[in-house]
N, C-alpha and C positions, 0 to 999 in steps of 0.2 A: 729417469722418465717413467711417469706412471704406464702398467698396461694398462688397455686397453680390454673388458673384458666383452666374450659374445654378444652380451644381450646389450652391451653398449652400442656395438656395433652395428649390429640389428635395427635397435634404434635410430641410429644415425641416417643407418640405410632407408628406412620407412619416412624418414622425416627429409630429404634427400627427394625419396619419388614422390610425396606427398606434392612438394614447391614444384617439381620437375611438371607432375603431368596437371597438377592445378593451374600451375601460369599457363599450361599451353590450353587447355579446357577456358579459360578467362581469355586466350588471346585469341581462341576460332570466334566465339559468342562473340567479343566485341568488335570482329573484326566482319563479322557475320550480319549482324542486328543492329549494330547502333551508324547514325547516320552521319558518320562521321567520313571523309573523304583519307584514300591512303597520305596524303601528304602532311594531313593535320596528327595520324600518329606519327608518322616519319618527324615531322620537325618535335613532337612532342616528347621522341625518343633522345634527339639530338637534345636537346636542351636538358633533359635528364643525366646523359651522358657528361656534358660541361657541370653538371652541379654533382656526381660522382667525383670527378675529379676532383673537382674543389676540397670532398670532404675528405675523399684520402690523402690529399697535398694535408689537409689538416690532422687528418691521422699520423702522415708520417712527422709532423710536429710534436702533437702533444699525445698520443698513445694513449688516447683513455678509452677506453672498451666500448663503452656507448658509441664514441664515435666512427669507432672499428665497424660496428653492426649497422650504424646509419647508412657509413659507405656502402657497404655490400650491399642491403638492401635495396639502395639507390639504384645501383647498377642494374640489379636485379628488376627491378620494378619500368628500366630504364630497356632492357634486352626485351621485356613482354610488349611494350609499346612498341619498338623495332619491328615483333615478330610480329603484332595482331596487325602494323602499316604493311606486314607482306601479304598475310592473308587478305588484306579488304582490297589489296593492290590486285593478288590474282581472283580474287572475285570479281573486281573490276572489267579485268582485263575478258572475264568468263562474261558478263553483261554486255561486253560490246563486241563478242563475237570475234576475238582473237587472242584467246584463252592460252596462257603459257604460264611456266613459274616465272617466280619476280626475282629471275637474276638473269635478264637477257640482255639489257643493254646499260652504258657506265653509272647511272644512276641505281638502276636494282644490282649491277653488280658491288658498288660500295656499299651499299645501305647492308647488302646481303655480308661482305666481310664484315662491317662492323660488328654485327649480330653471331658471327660465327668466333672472331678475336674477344668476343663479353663473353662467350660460351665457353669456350678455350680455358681463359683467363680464368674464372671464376671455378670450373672443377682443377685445378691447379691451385687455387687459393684451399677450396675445400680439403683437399689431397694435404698439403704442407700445413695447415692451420695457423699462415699470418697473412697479414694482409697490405706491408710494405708495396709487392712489386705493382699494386694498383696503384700509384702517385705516381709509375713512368708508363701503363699500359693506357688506365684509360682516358688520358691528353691524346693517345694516339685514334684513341676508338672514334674520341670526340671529333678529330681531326678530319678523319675519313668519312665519318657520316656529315658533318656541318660541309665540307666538300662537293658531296655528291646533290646536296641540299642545293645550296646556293650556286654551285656552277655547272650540276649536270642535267640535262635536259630531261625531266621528270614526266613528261608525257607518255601516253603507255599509247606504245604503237607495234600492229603486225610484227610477225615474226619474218625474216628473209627465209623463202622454201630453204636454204640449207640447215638452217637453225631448227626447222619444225623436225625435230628426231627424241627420241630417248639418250642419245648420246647428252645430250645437253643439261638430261640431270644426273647423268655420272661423272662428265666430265667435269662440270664447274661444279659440281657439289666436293668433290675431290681435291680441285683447284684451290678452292677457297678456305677449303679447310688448312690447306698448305699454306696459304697467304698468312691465317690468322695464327698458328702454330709458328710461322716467321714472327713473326708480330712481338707477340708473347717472349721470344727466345732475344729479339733485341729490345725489349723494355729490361731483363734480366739481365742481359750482355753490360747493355750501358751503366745498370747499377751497380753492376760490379767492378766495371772501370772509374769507376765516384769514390768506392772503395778501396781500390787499388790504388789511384792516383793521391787520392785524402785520406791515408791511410793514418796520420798523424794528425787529423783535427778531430778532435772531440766532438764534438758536433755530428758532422759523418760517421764517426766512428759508432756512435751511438744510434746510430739514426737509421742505419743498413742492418739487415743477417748479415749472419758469416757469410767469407766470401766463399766456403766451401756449400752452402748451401744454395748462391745463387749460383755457382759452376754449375752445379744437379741439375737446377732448373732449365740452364738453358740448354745441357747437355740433353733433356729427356725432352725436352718438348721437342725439336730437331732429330732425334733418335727415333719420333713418334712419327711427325710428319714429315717427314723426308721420305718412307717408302709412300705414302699419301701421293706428294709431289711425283713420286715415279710412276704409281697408278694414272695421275692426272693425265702424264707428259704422252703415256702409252694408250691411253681411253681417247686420246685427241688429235690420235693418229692413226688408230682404228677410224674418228670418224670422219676424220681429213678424209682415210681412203675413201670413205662408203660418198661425201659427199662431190668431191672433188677429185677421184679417182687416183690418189696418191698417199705414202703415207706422210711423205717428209718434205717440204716445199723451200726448204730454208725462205717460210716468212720472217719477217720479224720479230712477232709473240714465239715462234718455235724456237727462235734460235738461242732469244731472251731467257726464255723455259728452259733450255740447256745450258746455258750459264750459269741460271739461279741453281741448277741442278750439281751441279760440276762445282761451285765454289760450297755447295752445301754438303756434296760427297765426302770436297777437300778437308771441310772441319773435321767430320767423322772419323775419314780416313788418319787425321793428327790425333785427335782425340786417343783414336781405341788402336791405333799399329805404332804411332809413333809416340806416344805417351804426355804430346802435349798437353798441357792444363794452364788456368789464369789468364793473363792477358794477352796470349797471343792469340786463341783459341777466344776469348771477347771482342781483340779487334776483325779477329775473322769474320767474326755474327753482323758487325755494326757496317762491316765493307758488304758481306754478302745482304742485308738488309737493304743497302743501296740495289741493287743489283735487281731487290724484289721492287723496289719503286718504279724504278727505270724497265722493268719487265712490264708492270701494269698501268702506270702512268706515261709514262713517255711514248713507247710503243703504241698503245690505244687511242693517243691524242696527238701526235706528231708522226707517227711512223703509218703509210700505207701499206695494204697488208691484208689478209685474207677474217683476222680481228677489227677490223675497221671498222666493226658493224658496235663496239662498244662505244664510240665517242655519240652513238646517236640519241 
């Protein structure tokens, strides 16, 4: 493998925060100035996201370079429309006089993982230099933004007095970065059980990296945010106490939270004391992955509960 020399790397890095703080400089401005409504970039990121997929499903066909660059790009072009519908959302929300970030209830909360699992995703692709694990990640980005679109209540309304804190952008900024870090680690999981299971068609065999390379990935994305997840569990317990004069309520987002916590220690724990690797430590991710659906989906939309304030 070729090195890599400094001033390459340099480069990369400069060209790196170039994209980094230009899309974000592009996403205040237009989310600032142009008379566009948060909903019209929201769904304009969702439909960006469905044609990302598309191209990486096509990438992971026919692997020609162009199309490798189109994908990402896509993505890319598809997270600044995400970001600029958060900003004009909490501009929004700053014009009518109950001013919060735009991840307070089920609507800014999915829109907000979406945006945080493209983010995820894409320094992971930068990091590794292919772009495979995008034909299982972002069907799922697609998923959870088109979701929050079409069935979650997108009106931007007061905060509950308990919500109105600083807790609120540590703890779900925290949170969510663990969701998408989940995310990430079972698009990888799954593709290595393809691998695993097809290990003998041609086809797959060709079609996937090594499966020692998507172990890495799910092992480090997980390895990354799992203390994230502990931060989250511990920052929303602190502010349980402050709001609700407790730390531990056994709600049922808390109790969820320590499951997805505990089945995610469990991999770790196999992983790095007990030496597991392959597919038992893949179907670990894809059970614990369950775990994180039924923590944020179920919980928030069926379970009452001290979170109950996300289905609104």
């Amino acid at each position: 493998m070729r090195e890599v020399s400094l001033n390459e790397k340099e480069f990369h890095l400069n060209k790196d925060l170039f994209f980094l703080l230009g899309g974000i400089l592009l996403s205040v401005l237009g989310g600032l100035s142009l008379p566009f409504e948060n909903l019209f970039w929201y769904k304009s990121a969702f439909l960006g996201y469905i044609l990302s997929s598309v191209v990486y499903l096509a990438y992971l066909l026919i692997r020609e370079r162009i199309v490798g660059a189109v994908a990402t790009l896509t993505l890319y072009l598809s997270l600044l429309l995400n970001l600029t519908g958060m900003i004009r959302r909490t501009y929004e929300s700053y014009k009518l006089g109950v001013f919060h970030p735009p991840w307070s209830n089920l609507f800014e909360a999915l829109t907000f993982w979406s945006f945080i699992a493209g983010f995820v995703y894409l320094v992971i692709e930068r990091k590794y230099g292919f772009k495979i694990l995008g034909a299982f990640v972002t069907p799922l980005i697609a998923a959870v933004s088109g979701f929050a679109i079409y069935k979650a209540n997108s009106e931007i309304t007061p905060l509950m007095p308990a919500l109105r804190s600083y807790w609120l952008y540590l703890h779900v900024v925290t949170a969510f970065t663990g969701y998408a870090g989940f995310t990430v680690a079972f698009g990888s999981a799954v593709a290595y059980l393809l691998k695993e299971y097809f290990s003998e068609n041609r086809f797959v065999k060709n079609l996937l990296p090594r499966k020692e390379v998507l172990d890495e990935i799910t092992y480090k994305s997980i390895a990354i945010v799992f203390p994230i997840w502990t931060a989250s569990i511990i920052l929303g317990a602190a502010w349980a106490n402050e709001a609700w004069g407790g730390y531990w309520s056994w709600d049922p987002k808390e109790v969820w939270s320590l499951i997805v916590w505990l089945f995610f220690g469990a991999y770790l724990h196999a992983r790095q004391l007990m030496g597991w690797k392959g597919k038992r430590v893949a179907w670990l991710v894809v059970f614990g992955f369950i775990t994180v659906l039924i923590c944020f989906f179920a919980v928030n939309l069926y379970f009452p509960g001290l979170h109950s304030y996300a289905t609104g």
